[in-house]
TORBAFI-152667 format. One record per residue (C-alpha): residue number from 0; z, x, y; residue in one letter. Coordinates in Angstrom, 3 decimals. Example, Ala and Ser with C-alpha at 12.3 -4.5 7.8 and 13.67 -1.06 7.14 Angstrom:
// residues 2
 pos       pz       px       py code
   0    7.800   12.300   -4.500    A
   1    7.140   13.670   -1.060    S
***
This chain:
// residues 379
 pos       pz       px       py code
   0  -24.540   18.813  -22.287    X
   1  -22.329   18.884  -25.565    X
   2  -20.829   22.137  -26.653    X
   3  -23.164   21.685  -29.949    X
   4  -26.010   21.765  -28.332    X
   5  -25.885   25.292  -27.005    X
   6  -25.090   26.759  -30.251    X
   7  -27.983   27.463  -31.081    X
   8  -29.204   29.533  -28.363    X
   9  -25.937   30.934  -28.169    X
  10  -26.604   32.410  -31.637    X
  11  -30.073   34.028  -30.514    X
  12  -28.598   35.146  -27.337    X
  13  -25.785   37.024  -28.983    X
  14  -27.948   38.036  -32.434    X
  15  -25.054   36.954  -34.147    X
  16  -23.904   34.268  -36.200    X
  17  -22.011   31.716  -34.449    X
  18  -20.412   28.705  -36.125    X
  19  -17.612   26.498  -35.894    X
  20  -14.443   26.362  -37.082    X
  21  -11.054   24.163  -37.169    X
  22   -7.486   25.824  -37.009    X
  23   -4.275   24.405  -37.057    X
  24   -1.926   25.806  -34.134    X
  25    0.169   27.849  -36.189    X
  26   -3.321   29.697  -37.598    X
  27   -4.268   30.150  -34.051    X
  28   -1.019   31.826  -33.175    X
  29   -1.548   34.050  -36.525    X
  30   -4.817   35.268  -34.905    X
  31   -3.739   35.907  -31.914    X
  32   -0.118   38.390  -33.376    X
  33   -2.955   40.649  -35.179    X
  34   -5.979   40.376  -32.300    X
  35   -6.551   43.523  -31.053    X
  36   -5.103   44.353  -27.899    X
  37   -7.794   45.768  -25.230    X
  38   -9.210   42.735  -24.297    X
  39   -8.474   40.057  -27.128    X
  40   -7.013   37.120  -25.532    X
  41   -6.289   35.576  -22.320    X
  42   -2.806   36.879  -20.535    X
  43   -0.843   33.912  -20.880    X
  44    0.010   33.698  -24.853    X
  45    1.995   30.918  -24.409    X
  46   -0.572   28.259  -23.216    X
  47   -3.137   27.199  -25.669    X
  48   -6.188   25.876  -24.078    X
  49  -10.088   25.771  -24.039    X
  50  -11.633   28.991  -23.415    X
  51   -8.416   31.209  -24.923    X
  52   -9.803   33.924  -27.211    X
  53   -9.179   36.626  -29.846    X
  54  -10.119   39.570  -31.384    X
  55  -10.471   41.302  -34.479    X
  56  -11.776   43.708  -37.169    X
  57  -15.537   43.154  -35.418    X
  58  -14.675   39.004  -35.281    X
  59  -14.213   36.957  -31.821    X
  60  -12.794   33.587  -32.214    X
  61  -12.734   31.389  -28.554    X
  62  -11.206   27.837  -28.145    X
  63  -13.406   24.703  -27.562    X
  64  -10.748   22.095  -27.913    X
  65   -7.251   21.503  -28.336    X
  66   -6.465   18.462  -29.850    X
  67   -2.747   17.879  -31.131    X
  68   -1.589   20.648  -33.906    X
  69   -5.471   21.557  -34.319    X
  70   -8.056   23.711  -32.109    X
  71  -11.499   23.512  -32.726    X
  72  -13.013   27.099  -31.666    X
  73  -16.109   29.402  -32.535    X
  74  -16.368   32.388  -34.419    X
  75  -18.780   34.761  -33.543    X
  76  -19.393   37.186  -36.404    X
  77  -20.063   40.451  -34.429    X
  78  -18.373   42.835  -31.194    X
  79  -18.631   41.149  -28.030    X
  80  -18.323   42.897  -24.587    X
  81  -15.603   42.049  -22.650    X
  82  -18.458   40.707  -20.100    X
  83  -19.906   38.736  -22.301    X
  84  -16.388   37.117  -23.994    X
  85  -15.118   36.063  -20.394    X
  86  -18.569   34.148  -19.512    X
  87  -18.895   32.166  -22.626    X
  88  -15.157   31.638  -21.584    X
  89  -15.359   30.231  -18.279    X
  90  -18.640   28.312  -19.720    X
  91  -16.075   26.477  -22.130    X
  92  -13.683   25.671  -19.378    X
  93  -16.328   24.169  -16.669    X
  94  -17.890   22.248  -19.560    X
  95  -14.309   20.684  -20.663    X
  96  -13.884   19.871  -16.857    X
  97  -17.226   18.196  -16.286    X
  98  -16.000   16.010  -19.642    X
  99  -12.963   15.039  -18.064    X
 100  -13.804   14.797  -14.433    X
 101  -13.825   10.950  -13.281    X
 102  -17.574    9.019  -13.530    X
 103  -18.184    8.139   -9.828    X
 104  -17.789    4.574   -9.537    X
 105  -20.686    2.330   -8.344    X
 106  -19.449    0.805   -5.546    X
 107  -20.589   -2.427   -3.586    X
 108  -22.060   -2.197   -0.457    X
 109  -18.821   -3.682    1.462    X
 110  -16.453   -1.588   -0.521    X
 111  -18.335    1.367    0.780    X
 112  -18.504    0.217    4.291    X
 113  -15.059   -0.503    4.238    X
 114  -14.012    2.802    3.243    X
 115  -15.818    4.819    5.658    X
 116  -14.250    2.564    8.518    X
 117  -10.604    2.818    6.546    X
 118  -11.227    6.976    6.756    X
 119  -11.848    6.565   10.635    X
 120   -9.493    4.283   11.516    X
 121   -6.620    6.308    9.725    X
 122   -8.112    9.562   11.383    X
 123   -7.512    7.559   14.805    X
 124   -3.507    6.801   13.579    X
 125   -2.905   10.084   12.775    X
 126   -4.660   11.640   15.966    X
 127   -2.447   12.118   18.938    X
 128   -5.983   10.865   20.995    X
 129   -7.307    9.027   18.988    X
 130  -10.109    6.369   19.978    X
 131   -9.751    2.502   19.978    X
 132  -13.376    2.068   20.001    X
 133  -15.268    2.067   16.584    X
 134  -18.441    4.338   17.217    X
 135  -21.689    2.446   17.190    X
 136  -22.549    3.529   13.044    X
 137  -19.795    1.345   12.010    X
 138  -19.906   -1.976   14.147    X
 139  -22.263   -2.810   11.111    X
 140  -25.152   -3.932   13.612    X
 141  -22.825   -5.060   16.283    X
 142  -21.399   -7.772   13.976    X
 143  -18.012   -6.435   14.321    X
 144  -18.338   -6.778   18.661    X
 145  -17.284  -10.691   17.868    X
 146  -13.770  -11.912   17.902    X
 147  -12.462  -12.204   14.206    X
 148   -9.025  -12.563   13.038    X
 149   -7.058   -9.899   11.996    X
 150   -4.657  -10.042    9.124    X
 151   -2.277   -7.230    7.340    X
 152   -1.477   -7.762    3.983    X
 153    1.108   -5.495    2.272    X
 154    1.765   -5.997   -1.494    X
 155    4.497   -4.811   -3.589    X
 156    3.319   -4.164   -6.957    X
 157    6.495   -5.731   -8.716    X
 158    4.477   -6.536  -11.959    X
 159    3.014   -2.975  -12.139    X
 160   -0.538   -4.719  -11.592    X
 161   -2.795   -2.704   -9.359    X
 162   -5.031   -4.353   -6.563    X
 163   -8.570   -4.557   -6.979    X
 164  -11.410   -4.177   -4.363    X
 165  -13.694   -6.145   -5.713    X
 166  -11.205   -9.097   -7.290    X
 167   -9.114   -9.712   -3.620    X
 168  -12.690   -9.616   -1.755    X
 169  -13.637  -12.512   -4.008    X
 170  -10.498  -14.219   -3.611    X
 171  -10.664  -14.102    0.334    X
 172  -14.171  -15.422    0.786    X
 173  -13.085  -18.579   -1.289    X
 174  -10.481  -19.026    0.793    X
 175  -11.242  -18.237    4.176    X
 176  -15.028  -17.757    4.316    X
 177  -17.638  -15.606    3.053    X
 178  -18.222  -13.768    6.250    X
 179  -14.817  -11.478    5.912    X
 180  -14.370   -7.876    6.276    X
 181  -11.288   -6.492    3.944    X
 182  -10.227   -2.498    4.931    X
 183   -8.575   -0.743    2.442    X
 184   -5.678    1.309    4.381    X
 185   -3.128    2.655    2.208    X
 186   -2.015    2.362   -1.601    X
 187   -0.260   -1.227   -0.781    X
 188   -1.652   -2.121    2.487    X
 189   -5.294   -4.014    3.318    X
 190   -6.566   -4.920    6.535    X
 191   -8.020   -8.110    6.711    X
 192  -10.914   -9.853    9.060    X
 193  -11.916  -13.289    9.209    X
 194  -13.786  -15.558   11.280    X
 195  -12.660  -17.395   14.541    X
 196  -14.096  -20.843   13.203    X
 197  -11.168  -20.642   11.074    X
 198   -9.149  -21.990   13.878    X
 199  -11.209  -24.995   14.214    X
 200  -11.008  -25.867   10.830    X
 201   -6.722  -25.493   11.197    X
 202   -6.799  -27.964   14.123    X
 203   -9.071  -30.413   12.770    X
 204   -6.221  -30.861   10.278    X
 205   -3.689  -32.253   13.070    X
 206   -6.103  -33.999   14.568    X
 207   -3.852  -37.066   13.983    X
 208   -0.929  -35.179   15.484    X
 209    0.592  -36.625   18.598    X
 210    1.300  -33.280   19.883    X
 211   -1.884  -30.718   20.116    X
 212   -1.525  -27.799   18.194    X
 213   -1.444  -24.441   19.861    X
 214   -2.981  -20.908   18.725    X
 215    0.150  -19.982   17.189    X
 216    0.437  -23.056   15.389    X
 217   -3.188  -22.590   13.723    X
 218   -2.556  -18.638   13.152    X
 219    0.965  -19.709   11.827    X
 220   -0.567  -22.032    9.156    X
 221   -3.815  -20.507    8.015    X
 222   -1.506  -17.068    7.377    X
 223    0.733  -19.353    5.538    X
 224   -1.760  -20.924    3.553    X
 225   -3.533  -17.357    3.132    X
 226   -0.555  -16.126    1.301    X
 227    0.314  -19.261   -0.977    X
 228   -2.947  -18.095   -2.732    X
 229   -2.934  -14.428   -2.609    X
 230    1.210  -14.971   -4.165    X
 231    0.056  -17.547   -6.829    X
 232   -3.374  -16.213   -7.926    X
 233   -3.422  -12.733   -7.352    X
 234   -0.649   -9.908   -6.955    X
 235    2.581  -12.324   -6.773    X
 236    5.314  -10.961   -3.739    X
 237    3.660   -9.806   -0.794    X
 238    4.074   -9.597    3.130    X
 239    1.458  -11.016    5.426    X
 240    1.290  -11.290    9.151    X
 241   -1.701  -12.610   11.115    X
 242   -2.582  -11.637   15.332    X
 243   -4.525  -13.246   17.817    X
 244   -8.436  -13.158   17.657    X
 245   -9.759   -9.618   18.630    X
 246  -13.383   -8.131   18.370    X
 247  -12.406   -5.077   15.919    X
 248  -14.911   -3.009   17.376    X
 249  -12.736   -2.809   20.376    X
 250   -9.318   -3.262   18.999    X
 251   -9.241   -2.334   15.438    X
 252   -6.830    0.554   15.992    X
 253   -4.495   -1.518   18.230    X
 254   -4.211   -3.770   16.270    X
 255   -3.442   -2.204   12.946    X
 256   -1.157   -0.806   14.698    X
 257    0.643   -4.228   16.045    X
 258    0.291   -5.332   12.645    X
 259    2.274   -2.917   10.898    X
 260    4.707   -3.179   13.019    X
 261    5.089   -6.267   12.904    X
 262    5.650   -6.191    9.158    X
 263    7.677   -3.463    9.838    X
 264    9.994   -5.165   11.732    X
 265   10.122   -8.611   10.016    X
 266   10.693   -6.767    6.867    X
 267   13.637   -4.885    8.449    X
 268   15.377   -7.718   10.426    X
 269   14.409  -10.988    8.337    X
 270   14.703   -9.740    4.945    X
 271   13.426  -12.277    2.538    X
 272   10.728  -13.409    4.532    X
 273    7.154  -13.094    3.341    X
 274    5.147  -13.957    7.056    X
 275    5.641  -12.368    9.766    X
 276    3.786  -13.336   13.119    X
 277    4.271  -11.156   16.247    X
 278    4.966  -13.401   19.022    X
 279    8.430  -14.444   17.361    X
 280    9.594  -11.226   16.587    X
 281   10.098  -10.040   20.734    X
 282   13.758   -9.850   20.794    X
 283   13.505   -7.925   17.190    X
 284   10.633   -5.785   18.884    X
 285   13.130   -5.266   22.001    X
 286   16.399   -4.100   19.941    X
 287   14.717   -1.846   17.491    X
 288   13.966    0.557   20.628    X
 289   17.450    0.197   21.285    X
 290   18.852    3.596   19.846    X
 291   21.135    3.587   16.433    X
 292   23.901    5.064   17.983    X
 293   24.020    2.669   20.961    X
 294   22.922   -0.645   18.340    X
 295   26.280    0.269   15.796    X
 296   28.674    0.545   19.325    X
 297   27.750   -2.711   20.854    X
 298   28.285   -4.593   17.355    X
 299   31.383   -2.218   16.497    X
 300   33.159   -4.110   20.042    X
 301   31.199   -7.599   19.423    X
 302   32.697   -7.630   15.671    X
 303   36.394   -6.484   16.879    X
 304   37.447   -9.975   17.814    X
 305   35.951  -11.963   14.235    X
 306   34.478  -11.320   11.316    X
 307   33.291  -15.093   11.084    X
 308   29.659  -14.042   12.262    X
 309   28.663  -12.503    9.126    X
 310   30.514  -14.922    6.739    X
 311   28.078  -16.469    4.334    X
 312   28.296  -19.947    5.390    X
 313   28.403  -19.276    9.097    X
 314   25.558  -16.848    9.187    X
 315   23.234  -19.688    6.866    X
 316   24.696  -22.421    9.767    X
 317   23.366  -20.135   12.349    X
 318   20.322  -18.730   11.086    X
 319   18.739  -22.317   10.453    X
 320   19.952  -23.831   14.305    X
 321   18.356  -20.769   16.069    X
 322   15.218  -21.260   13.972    X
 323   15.340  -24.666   14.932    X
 324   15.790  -23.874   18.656    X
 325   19.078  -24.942   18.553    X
 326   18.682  -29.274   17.872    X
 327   22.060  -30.427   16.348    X
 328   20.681  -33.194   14.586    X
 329   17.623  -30.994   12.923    X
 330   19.783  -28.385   11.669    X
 331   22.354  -31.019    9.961    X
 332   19.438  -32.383    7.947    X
 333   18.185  -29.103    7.494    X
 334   21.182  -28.030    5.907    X
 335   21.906  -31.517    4.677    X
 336   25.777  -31.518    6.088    X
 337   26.789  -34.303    8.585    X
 338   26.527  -33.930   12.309    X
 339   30.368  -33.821   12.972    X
 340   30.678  -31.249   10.253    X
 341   27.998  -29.049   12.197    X
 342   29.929  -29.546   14.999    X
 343   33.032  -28.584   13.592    X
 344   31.124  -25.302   12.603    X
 345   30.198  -24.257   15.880    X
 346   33.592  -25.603   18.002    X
 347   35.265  -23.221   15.024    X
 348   32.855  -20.539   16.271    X
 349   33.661  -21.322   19.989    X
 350   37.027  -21.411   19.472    X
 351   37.466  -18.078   17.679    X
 352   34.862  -15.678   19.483    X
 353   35.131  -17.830   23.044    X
 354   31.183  -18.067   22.251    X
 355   29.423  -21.312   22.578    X
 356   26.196  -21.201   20.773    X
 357   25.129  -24.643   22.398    X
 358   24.593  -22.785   25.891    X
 359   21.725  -20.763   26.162    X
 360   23.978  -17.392   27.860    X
 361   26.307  -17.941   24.395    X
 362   23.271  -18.096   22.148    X
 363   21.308  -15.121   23.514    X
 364   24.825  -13.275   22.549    X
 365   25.164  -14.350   19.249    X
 366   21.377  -13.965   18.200    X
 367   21.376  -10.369   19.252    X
 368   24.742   -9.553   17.418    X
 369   23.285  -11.354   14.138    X
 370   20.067   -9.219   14.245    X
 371   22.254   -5.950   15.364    X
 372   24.349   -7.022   12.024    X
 373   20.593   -7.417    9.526    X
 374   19.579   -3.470   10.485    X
 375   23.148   -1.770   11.389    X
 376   25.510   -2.827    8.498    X
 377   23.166   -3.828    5.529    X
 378   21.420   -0.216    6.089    X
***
C-alpha cells in the first residue's frame, strides 16, 4: 500500500486535515530550529530521514521521503499526542522498508534444490562432525546414490561480470549433458555434477589411439574441454579441476573438500595454470604439510651453492622436461632448441649444483627445490 492511499483515513482518524507538502532541506531545517521542544522531532537532528518530525504553534509536519535537497512530508493541521506522532512515525518507516526491501526472486526448481543442498553441505565444512552422507530429503529420489562426476569451478570475476544461476546451468547441459547438478558454494566457487557416460563419450574419441586411454586421460580432457567453453563463452579466467566418479550422496562433502584443495594447491604451486587434477599434484599435496619454517631452511641450504635454479631460462628448461617425464628429445621440440643445446643446459646444471636431473635420485631433488622456490620466495 502507497502512502496516498491512507490519507484519507488518516484524516478521519485524526479529525484533522492532513495534506501533503514539499520542502526543500534548508526549509526542513528552518522547521525544525523553531519546533517546539517537548516532543517535536526525533533525537538525532542531524540525520534527515522518513518518519523525522516537528512541531509547532498547533502544526505537526512528519517526513515521507527524502529525495536529494527536497522532503516530501505531511502536515497535519491540529495537536497530536506524542502517542499518536511516534505511530504514524514508525508506520512511515516500515512502509519505506517494505518499498525498498528486495522482491523475492522466482526461482527454478534446480536452483532451489541446489541451494538447500549448498546450505547443508557448507553446514557439514564448517562443523567439526560433520556428516558425509546427504540425508535422504536431498538425494532428490535417490538420483544422487549414482556415480557422477564431480567438478569445482572457481571464477575470478576480472571483467566485473557476475555469474548467473540460471545462464551457467544452461551452458553446462549443452556441453556436458542435460542430466547435471550445479551447487552454488561460495561467491566465486560452483560445484559441479555430471554424468559417468561422459567418460564413454571421451574414449570413443581415441578409439583410433594405439595406446588405450586411462581414467585420467578422459577426466584430464573432458575438464579441459569443460573450461575452453566456460573461458570463451561465459565468465573468461577461471580455475577448474575435475575428480574421479563418486555417488554425491555418499561423498559430496569429501569431495568438495579434495576439490578445493586441489585448486588450492595448483593455484599456489603452478601459478598460471587454469586445470588442476588431483592425482598430479601428490608431491605438491606432500610439501605443503611440510611446515614454513622447515620449507624456507631446506631451500635456504639447497640455494647456497647456485642461484641457476630459479634463473628464467633454466627454470622454463626444467619446468617443460619434468612435465614431460623427463624425454630429451620431447622437451627440445617442446621448447624448439636443439638436442645438444638441451644437453648443454642440463650438463651446465650438473656441473654447477653436482645435480643430474637425468637420474631419477637428482630429479626428485631438483623438483622439490623448484616447488619449495613457487610458495617460499614468490610469497
Amino acid at each position: 500500500m502507497s502512502t496516498t492511499d491512507w490519507l484519507t483515513p488518516l484524516q478521519h482518524i485524526l479529525n484533522c486535515q492532513v495534506r501533503f507538502i514539499t520542502l526543500s532541506l534548508s526549509d526542513w531545517k528552518g522547521l525544525l530550529q523553531q519546533a517546539d521542544t517537548s516532543w517535536a522531532y526525533d533525537d538525532n537532528r542531524d540525520k534527515i530521514s522518513e518518519g523525522n518530525r516537528a512541531a509547532n504553534n498547533g502544526r505537526t509536519w512528519i517526513i515521507v521521503k527524502v529525495s536529494g535537497n527536497t522532503v516530501e512530508a505531511l502536515e497535519i493541521e491540529g495537536e497530536l499526542k506524542q502517542a499518536e506522532a511516534e505511530l504514524i512515525t514508525w508506520t512511515l518507516q516500515w512502509n519505506q522498508a517494505q518499498q525498498q526491501a528486495p522482491k523475492p526472486s522466482t526461482l527454478s526448481e534446480s536452483e532451489s534444490f541446489a541451494l538447500k543442498l549448498s546450505e547443508w553441505i557448507q553446514q557439514q565444512l564448517e562443523s567439526e562432525e560433520p556428516s558425509y552422507s546427504i540425508p535422504d530429503h536431498l538425494t532428490a529420489g535417490g538420483k544422487l546414490f549414482a556415480e557422477m562426476i564431480p567438478f569445482l569451478l572457481v571464477t575470478e570475476y576480472t571483467n566485473g561480470k557476475q555469474a548467473s544461476y540460471p545462464e551457467l546451468e544452461k551452458l553446462l547441459r549443452s556441453f556436458l549433458a542435460e542430466d547435471i547438478l550445479l551447487i552454488p558454494l561460495k561467491n566465486q566457487e560452483w560445484l559441479i555434477w555430471g554424468p559417468v557416460s561422459l567418460l564413454k563419450e571421451a574414449d570413443s574419441e581415441f578409439m583410433d589411439d594405439e595406446d588405450e586411454e586411462t581414467v585420467e586421460d578422459s577426466l584430464s580432457s573432458i575438464c579441459h574441454g569443460l573450461h575452453e567453453m566456460l573461458a570463451s563463452e561465459w565468465i573468461g579466467e577461471c580455475h577448474l579441476a575435475v575428480a574421479h566418479p563418486v555417488s554425491p550422496a555418499k561423498g559430496i562433502v569429501e569431495t568438495t573438500v579434495l576439490l578445493r584443495e586441489t585448486i588450492n594447491l595448483g593455484r599456489k604451486f603452478h601459478v598460471g595454470t587454469s586445470i588442476h587434477l588431483p592425482w598430479m599434484l601428490q608431491l605438491e599435496r606432500l610439501l605443503n604439510a611440510i611446515p614454513e619454517v622447515q620449507r624456507s631452511r631446506y631451500l635456504e641450504h639447497a640455494l647456497k651453492r647456485t642461484e641457476l635454479f630459479v634463473e628464467a631460462e633454466m627454470l622454463a628448461t626444467l619446468e617443460t622436461f619434468f612435465s614431460l617425464d623427463c624425454n630429451v628429445s620431447e622437451t627440445a621440440k617442446k621448447l624448439y632448441i636443439h638436442r645438444n643445446t638441451l644437453l648443454y643446459r642440463l650438463d651446465k646444471l650438473k656441473q654447477e649444483t653436482g645435480l643430474d636431473v637425468r637420474q631419477f635420485r637428482d630429479a626428485v631433488l631438483v623438483k622439490i627445490i623448484l616447488l619449495l622456490y613457487k610458495v617460499t620466495k614468490r610469497n
